[in-house]
N, C-alpha and C positions, 0 to 999 in steps of 0.2 A: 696720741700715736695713730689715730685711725685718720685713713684720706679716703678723702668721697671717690668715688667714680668719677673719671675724666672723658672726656669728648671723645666718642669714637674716632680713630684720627683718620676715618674714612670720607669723612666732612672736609669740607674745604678750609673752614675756621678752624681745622682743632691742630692743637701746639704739639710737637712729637716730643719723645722719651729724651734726655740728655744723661751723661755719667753712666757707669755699672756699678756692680755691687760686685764681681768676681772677677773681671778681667777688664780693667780700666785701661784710657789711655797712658799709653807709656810717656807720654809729653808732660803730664801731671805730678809723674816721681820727681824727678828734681827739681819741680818748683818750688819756692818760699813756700810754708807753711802759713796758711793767714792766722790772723791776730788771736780768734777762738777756734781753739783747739776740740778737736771731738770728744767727746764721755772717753771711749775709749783709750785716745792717745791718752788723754789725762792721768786715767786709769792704771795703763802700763807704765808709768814714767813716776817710779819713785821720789818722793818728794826730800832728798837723802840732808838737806843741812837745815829741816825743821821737824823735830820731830814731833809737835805739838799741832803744827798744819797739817802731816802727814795723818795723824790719827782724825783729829777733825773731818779730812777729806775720805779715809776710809769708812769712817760711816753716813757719811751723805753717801758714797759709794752703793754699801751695801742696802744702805733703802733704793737708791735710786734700780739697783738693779731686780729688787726684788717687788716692786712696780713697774718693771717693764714685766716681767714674770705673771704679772695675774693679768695687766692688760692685753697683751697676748693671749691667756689660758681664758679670757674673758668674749675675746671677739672670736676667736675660732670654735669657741664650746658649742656644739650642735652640729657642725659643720657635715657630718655624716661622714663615708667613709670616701676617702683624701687620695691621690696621688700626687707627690711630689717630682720637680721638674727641674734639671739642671743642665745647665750648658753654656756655651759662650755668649758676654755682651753686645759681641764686637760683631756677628755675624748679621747681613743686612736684610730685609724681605725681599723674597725670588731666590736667594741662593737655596741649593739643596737641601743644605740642614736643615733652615730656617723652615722650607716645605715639610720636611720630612718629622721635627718634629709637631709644629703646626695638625700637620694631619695624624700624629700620635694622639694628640692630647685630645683631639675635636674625637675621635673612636673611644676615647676611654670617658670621654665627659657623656656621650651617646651610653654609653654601659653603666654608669649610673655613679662615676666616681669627679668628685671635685677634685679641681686641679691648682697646687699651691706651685710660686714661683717663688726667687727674689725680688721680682717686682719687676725689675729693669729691661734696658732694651735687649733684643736680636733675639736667643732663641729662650730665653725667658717671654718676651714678651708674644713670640711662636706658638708657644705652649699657652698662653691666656686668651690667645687670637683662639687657640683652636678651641678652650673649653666656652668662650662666650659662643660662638660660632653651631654648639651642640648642646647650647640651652644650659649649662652646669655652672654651678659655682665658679666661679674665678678667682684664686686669691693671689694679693703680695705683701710680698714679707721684707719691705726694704730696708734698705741700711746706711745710716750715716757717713761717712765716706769725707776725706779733707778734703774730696774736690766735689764740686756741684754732680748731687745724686737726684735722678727725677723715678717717680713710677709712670711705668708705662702707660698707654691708652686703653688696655684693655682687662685692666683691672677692675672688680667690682668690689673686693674687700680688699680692703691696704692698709698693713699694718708695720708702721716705720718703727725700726730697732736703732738705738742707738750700741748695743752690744753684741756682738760678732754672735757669742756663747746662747745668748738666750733669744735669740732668731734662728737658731740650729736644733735647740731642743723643739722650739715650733715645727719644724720642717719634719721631723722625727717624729712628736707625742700625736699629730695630727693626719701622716699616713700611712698608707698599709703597702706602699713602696714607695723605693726611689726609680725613678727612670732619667737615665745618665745622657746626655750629648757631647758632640765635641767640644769642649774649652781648655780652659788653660789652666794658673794654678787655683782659683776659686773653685771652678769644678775637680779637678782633682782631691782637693782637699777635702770636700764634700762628701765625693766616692769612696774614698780610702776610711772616712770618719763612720760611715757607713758600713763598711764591710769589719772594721772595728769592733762596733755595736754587736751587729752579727753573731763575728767571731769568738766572742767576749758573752754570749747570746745572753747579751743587753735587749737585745727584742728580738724574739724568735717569729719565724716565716713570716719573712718581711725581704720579699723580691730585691733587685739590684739589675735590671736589667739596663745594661750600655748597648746603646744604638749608634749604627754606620762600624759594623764590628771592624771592618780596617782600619777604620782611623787608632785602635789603639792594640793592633796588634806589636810594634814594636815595645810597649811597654809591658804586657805581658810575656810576650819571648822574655825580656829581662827580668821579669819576676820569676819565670820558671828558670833559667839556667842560672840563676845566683842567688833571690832568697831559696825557694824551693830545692834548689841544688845543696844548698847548706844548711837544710833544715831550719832555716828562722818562718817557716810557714809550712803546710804541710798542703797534699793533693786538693785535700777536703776544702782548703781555703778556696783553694783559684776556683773551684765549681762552684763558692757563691754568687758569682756571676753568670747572669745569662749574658749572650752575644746575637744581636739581631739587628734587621734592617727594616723587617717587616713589622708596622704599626698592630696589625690583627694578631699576632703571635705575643707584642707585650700584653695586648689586652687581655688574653688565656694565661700569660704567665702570670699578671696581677690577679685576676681571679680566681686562680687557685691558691695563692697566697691568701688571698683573702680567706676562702675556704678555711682554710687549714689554721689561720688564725682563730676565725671562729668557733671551729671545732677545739682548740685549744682553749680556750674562754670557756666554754660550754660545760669542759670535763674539770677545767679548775673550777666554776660556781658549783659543780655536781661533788667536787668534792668538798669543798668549804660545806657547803650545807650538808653532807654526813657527818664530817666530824661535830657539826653543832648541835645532833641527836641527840 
């Protein structure tokens, strides 16, 4: 699962990113499916008039997944402390975003935090420009995909998922936020599983900061006038999110997340160790 470091594509020889991991070409969905199929599709797709295959294939399954599980928990262990990085494939180098998170990541990698992606192009590969760029960690987390998936060029730890599920708990068990861009439904999905976590406090003080706050103000109006309006969410949710443009203000709002994680650690070992008096 692990991919070396590729050619800075600043070089004249070096080959550029192909595929996403979160917002693929739309030209890709309706094509043939080629002859091998992904772990996943395989995965999802009940084996319904064998039911001796179907067992068979469920436990190669469940080994298979539970070795992606340690080799993941095996390449990022040390890593120090992590910020994760989401947003669109499709977005090019020069556009705004791309700048915008680019110069997020390269501040936050200067503050002392490694910066994990999906690996793939636009403002994933933004975010790994900017933590090589500030001397940090750089990590991706790519993912299998039925059309041609590449990791970026400025990845220096790459670690390819064949399973959607346990390239998410990576992105999760390894940082101490998420910082959101604009995409489409990969990052949504992201966000939303995120503030889940949260909400469910699955992992507590753990930032969620969404940057170019316009880009998603239409979907929070919709979340306050009709979940919020109907009680299927409460005030307290929407404030898990911060809303920002300014790279130097995520870098204070992960920092105090961080903060407050540790303090929290600190007072759970302080209590483990009284009760074992």
């Amino acid at each position: 699962m692990q991919t070396p470091a590729r050619k800075n594509p600043d070089d004249p020889g070096s080959t550029g990113s192909a595929g996403s991991s979160s917002d693929h070409d739309p030209a890709t969905r309706d094509a043939p499916l080629r002859a091998v199929q992904t772990f996943d599709q395989q995965l999802l797709v009940r084996l319904w008039a064998d039911e001796q295959a179907e067992l068979s294939d469920d436990e190669h399954f469940v080994h298979s997944i539970a070795d992606e599980f340690l080799t993941g928990f095996r390449m990022l262990r040390g890593i120090g402390p992590a910020v994760t990085v989401f947003g669109s494939a499709r977005t090019p180098p020069g556009h705004p975003h791309y700048e915008l998170m680019r110069n997020t990541a390269r501040l936050l990698g200067e503050a002392g935090y490694a910066i994990i992606t999906g690996g793939g192009p636009g403002l994933m590969e933004a975010a790994n420009r900017g933590a090589r760029e500030a001397g940090a960690k750089s990590v991706g987390c790519n993912i299998e995909l039925p059309h041609e998936q590449g990791m970026n060029d400025y990845v220096d730890v790459g670690v390819r998922f064949h399973h959607f599920f346990a390239r998410k708990v990576v992105f999760v068990r390894y940082a101490m936020a998420f910082v959101i861009g604009p995409g489409g439904f990969g990052t949504l999905d992201e966000m939303f599983e995120a503030l889940t976590l949260i909400q469910t406090q699955t992992v507590k003080h753990f930032p969620v900061v969404v940057m170019d706050s316009g880009e998603w103000d239409g979907l929070f109006d919709w979340l306050r006038a009709h979940a919020l309006a109907d009680g299927r969410i409460s005030r307290a949710d929407l404030d898990l999110v911060t809303f920002t443009h300014d790279p130097e203000e995520v870098v204070k709002v992960v920092r105090e997340g961080h903060r407050q994680a540790e303090q929290l650690l600190y007072e759970q070992r302080r209590a483990r160790g009284g009760k074992s008096q």
